[in-house]
N, C-alpha and C positions, 0 to 999 in steps of 0.2 A: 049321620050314621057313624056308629064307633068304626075304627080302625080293625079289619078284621088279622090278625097277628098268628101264625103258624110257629110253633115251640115243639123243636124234633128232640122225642127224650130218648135213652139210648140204653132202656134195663134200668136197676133201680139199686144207689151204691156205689160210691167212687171209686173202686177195685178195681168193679166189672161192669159195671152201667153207669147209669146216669150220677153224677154230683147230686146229692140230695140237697144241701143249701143254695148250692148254683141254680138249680131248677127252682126251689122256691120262692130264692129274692127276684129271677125272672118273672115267675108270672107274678108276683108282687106288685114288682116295678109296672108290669102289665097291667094290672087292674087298677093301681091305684092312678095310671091316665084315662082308662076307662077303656083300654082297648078290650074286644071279643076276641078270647084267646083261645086258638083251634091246636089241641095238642096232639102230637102223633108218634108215630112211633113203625119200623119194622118189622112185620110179622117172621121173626125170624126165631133161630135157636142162639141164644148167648157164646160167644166164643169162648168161655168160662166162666166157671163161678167159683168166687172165692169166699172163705167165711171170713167175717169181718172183724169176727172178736180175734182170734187167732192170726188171722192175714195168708192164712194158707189156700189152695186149690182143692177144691172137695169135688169128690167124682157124683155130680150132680148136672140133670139136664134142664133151662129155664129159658124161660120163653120173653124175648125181649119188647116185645108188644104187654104182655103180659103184665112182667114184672115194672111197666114203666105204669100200667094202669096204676099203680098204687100212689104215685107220686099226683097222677092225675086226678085220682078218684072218682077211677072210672069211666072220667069222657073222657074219651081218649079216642082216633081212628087209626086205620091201617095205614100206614103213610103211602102206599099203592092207590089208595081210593082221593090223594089229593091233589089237585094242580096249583099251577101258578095262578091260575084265574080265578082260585076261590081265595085266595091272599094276598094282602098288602102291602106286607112283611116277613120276616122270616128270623126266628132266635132258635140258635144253639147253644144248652149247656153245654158246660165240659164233665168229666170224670170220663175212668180209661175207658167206658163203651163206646164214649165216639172214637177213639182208635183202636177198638178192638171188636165191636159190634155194627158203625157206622161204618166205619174202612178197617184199612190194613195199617193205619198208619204209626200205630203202638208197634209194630216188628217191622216191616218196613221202610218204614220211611221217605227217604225219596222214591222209592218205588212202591209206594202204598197206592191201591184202588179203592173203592168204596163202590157199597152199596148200591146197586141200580137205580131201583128207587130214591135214596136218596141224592144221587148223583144228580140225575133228573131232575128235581125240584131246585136244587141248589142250581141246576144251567138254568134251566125256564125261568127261575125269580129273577137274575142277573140278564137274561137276554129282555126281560119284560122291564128292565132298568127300576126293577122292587127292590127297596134294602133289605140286606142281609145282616145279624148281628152275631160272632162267634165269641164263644166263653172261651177260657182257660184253655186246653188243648182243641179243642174243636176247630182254633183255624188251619190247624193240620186237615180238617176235612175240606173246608174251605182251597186251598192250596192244591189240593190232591186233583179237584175238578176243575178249577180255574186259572190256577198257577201258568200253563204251558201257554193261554192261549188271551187271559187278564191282567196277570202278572200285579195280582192285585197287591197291597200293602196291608201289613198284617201283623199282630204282636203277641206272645203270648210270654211276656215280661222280659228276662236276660237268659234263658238258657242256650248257653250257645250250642250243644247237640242240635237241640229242638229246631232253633232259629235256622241253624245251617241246613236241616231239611225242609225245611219251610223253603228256602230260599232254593233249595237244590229242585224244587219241583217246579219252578218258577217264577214264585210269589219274592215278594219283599218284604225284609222283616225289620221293623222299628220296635227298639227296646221301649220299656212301659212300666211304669208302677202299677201295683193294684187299684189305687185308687182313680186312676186313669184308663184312660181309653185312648184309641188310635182309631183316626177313620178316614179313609180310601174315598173321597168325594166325589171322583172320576166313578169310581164301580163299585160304589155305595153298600158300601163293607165297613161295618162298625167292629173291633176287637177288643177285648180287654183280657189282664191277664185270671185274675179271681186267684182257684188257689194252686196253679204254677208258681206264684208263689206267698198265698196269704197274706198276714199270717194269723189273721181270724172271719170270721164271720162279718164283723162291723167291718173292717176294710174291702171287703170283698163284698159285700152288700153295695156300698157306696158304688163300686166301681161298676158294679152292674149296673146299678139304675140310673147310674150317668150314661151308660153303653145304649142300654134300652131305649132310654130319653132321646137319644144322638140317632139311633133306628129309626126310632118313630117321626123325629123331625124330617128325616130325608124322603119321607112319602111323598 
């Protein structure tokens, strides 16, 4: 039986949702081992929306379930409707909705919360000792739930803002290239940076599907 694999998307747009390349060379990297990839998402309201030609904030209301179906095309579930017991694994892209739609962690930082829901899933996969794999900022979500209490190891390249709340919340942060990954063997936590910091597609592809690969093995 394939590997059943859960990909939390977070809106749709690096702004204000989901990475749209992050999210693609994921379920990429996904298919092309042949995992069944279950995507989900927050039925919630976006913490903003920004337009993307421009880069500004538009006084618009979008639905983060919604606008992540696009990326999915359509399969996609309520991230409410899924446990730890219907997956194997667990991948997050980055772009700013997982700190701004997934948690708090885009304004707060070390005091960033997160989503119920997804809070949820990210303790049950980790207590169920299931790998977890976080993109580019996402292990600021990572960190946010398991930091205090896992003190897991974590990389989202050199920034040292970033790093220092990553670290301030509990977790431990190892510097990283894109084309690399970090992985937590103890609490089976795969990271990579993507595009924290690029500085294209091809680099950032690569470092995914070595992240992914690194997931999938720890099953």
């Amino acid at each position: 039986m394939p590997h059943k694999v859960g990909v939390i998307l977070s809106g749709c747009g690096f702004k204000d949702g989901a990475e749209i390349h992050e999210s693609v060379c994921t379920l990429l990297a996904l298919d092309k081992i042949g995992c069944t990839i279950i995507c989900m998402a927050p039925n919630i309201i976006q913490a903003r929306v920004i337009d993307h030609l421009s880069g500004k904030e538009v006084k618009e209301t979008r639905n983060v379930l919604v606008e992540s179906a696009r990326i999915a095309r359509g399969n996609i579930k309520d991230i409410s409707t899924v446990k730890a017991t219907d997956l194997d694994a667990l991948v997050m892209p980055g772009g700013f909705g997982a700190a701004t739609n997934l948690s708090t962690f885009g304004k707060d930082g070390a005091k960033a919360t997160v989503n119920p829901d997804v809070a949820r899933l990210i303790k049950d996969m980790h207590a169920a000792k299931k790998p977890i794999g976080a993109i580019c900022i996402a292990p600021g979500v990572v960190a946010a739930c398991l930091g205090k209490t896992a003190h897991p190891l974590l990389t989202i390249g050199n920034d040292q803002d970033t790093a220092g709340n990553i670290e301030a919340l509990g977790a431990k942060h190892e510097n990283c290239g894109t084309r690399e990954f970090v992985v937590d063997k103890k609490n089976k936590i795969v990271s990579t940076p993507a595009y924290m910091l690029g500085p294209s597609i091809a680099h950032v592809a690569e470092g995914i599907e070595k992240c992914v690969r690194e997931v999938i093995a720890l099953i």
